[in-house]
C-alpha atoms as one frame of an Amber mdcrd trajectory, in Angstrom:
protein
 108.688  86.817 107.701 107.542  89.725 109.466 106.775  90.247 112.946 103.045
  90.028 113.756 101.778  93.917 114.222 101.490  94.548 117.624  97.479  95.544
 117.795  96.329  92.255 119.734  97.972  93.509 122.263  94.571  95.244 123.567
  93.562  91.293 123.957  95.649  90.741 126.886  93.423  92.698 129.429  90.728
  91.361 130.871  87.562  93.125 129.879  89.050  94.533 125.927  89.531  97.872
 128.116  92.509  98.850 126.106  92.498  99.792 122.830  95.197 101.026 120.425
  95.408 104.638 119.390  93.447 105.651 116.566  94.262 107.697 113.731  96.549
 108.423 116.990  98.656 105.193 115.619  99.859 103.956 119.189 101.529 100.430
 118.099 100.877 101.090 114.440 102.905 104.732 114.477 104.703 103.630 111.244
 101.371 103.637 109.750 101.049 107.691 110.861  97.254 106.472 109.348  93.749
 107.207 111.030  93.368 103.327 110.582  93.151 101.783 114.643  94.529  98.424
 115.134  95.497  94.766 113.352  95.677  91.764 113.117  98.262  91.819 110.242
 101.699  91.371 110.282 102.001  93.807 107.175 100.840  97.035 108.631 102.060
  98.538 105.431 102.430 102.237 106.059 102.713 105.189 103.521 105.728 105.453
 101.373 106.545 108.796 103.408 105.543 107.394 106.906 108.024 104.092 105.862
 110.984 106.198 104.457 110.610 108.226 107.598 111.060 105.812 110.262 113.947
 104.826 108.369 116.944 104.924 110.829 119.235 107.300 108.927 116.254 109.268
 107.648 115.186 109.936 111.338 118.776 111.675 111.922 118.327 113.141 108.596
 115.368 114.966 109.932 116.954 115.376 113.412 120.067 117.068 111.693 117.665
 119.473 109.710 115.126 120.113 113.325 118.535 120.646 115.571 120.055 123.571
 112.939 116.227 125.557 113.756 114.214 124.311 115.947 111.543 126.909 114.692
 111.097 125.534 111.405 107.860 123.706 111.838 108.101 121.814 108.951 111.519
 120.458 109.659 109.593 119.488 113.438 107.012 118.071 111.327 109.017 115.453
 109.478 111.261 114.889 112.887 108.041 114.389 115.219 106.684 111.964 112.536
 110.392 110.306 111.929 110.158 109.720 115.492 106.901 108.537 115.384 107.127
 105.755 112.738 110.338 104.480 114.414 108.560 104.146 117.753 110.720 106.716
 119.307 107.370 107.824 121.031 108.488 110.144 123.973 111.287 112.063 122.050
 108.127 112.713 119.516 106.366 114.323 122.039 109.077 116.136 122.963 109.712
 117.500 119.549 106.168 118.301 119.059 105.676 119.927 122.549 108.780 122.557
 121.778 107.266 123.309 118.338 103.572 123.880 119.361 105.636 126.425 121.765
 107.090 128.238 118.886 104.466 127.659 116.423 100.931 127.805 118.919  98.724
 128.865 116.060 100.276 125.798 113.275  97.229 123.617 113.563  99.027 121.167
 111.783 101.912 120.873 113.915  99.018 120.685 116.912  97.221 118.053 115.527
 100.938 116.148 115.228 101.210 117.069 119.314  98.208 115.208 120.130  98.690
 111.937 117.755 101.916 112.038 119.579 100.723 112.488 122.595  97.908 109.425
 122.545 100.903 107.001 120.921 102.741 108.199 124.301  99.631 107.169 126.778
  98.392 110.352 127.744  95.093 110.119 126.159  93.276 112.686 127.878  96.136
 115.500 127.125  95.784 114.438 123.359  92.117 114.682 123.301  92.680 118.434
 124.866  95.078 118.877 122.569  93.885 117.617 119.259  90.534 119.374 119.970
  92.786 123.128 119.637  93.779 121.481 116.153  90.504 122.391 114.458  87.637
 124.640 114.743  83.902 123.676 115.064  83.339 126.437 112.400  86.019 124.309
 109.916  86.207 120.895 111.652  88.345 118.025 110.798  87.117 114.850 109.967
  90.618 113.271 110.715  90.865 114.754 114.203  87.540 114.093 114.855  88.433
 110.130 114.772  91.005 110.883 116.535  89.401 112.493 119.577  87.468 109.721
 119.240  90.025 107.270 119.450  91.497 109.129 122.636  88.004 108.637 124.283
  87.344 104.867 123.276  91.240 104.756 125.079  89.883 106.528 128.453  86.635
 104.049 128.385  84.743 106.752 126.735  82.496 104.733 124.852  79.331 106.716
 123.740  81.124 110.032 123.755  83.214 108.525 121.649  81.094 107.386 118.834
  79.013 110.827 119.242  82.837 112.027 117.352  82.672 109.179 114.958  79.378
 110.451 113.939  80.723 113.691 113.617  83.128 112.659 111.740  81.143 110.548
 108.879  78.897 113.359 108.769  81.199 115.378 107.060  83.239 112.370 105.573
  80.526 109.878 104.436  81.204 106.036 104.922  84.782 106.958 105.428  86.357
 103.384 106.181  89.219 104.640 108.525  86.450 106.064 111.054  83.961 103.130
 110.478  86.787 101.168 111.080  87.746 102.958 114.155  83.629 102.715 115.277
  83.876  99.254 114.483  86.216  98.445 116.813  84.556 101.273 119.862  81.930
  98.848 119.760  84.069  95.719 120.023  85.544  97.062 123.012  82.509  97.040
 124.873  81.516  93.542 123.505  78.621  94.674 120.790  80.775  91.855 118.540
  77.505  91.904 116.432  77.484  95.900 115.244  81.162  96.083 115.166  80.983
  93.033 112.804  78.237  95.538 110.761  80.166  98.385 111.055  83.153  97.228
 109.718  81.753  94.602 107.163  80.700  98.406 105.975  84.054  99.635 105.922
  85.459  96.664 104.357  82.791  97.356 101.689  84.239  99.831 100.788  86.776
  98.428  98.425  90.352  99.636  98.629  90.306 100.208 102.147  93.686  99.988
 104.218  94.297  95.954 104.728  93.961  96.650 108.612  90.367  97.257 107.749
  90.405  93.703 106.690  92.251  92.189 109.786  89.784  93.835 111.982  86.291
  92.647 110.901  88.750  88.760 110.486  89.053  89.903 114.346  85.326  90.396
 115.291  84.553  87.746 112.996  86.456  85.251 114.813  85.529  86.409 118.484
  82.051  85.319 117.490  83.775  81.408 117.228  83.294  81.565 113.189  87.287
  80.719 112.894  87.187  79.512 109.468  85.266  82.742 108.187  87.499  85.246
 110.026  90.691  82.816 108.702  89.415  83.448 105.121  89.104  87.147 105.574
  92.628  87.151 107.563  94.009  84.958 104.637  92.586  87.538 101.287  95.283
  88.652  98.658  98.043  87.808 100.796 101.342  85.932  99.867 101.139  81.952
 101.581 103.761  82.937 104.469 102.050  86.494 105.175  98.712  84.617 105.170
  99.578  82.152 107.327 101.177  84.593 109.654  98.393  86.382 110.011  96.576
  83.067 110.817  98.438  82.307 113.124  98.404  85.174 115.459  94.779  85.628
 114.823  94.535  82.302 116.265  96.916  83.488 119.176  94.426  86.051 119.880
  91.245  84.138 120.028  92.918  81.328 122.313  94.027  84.274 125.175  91.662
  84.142 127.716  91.135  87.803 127.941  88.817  87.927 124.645  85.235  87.497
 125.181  83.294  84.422 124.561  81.803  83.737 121.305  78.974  85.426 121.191
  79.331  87.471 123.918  77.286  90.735 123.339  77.807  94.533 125.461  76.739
  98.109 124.504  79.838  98.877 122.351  83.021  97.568 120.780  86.529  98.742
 119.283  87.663 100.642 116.480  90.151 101.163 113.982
């Protein structure tokens, strides 16, 4: 059985102030995904984003980076090797030195500041993913992304004002109502993240994270055998009752709110 994905982890402080990086990845970099956050133990990732963390595809890519280190696709694959094997510093690293040689490769910029917000450094990623795009040709992607750097930094409204942004130009997009879902979690609006993501879950399709989430918020609101039947959907028995289990882990640490317990914003995803 798999290890339980690592996105509780935002459970263990005392007021929800942390919160994994969005479309930034943070635990879930094998994802490479603007999806925030789990409960899931599957975390399935992209077939590319799996091959490439990959042990001897990350040297693979290394081998290809060291013979030019200008190539910014061959930093491209490395940084996001790197990325999905958790290898978080050496990504920004790679990223950093290619942005150098490359400063006008949006693409390889927008890698920089995913990396960077994996790493911790929140505030340099916002800076950085906000060179990524223009406001004359903006990116949806980034946009959650920025957003995700600010709900990190305890940047709550400003935040969701990117979120909006965002599902302006990509309508009902489930990765950023999943992400808004969870801003307002973190400040303990359990009620409209439970709206905003029953939204993105309504989506159909939708990356099983989505799923794990709105289980989550469901759950913090002490309806355990609702958000155990969410938790439990289209999953194998030993999967399902992983992901029981730790959601049950989560809800018993004393660092979630009370059931019930409402604030001016919550978490995303």
């Amino acid at each position: 059985m798999r290890q339980p994905f690592c996105l509780a982890r935002f459970l263990t402080t005392a007021a929800m102030t942390t919160i994994l990086a969005a479309g930034l990845a943070g635990c879930k970099t094998a994802g490479m995904s603007d999806v925030t956050g789990s409960v899931t133990p599957r975390a399935e990732a992209p077939p590319v984003a799996a091959a490439a963390a990959d042990p001897s595809r990350v040297e693979a890519y290394g081998e290809r980076y060291r013979a030019n280190p200008r190539d910014a696709d061959a930093a491209m694959q490395y940084g996001q090797a790197l990325r999905a094997s958790g290898q978080r510093a050496q990504a920004v690293a790679v990223f950093e030195q290619a942005t150098l040689t490359n400063p006008s490769n949006k693409t390889l910029l927008a890698g920089y500041g995913r990396a960077l917000a994996d790493n911790g450094n929140f505030q340099r990623a916002f800076d950085v993913l906000a060179t990524a795009h223009t406001p004359t040709n903006p990116d949806w992607r980034i946009l959650s992304a920025q957003g995700a750097a600010l709900d990190q930094m305890g940047r709550h409204d400003e935040a969701r004002r990117y979120y909006t942004s965002a599902l302006n130009i990509r309508p009902d997009e489930p990765s950023v109502l999943s992400n808004l879902g969870l801003s307002y979690m973190l400040s303990k609006d359990l009620q409209q993240a439970e709206a905003t993501l029953r939204r993105a879950y309504g989506r159909g399709g939708v990356d099983p994270r989505v799923r794990q989430n709105l289980g989550l918020v469901v759950g913090l609101q002490g309806r355990f055998g609702e958000a155990e039947t969410i938790v439990r959907a289209d999953l194998p028995p030993d999967e399902a009752a992983a992901n029981v289990a730790y959601l049950k882990q989560m809800l018993n640490n004393k660092g979630a709110p009370q059931a019930g317990a409402r604030g001016d914003g919550p978490q995303r995803s």
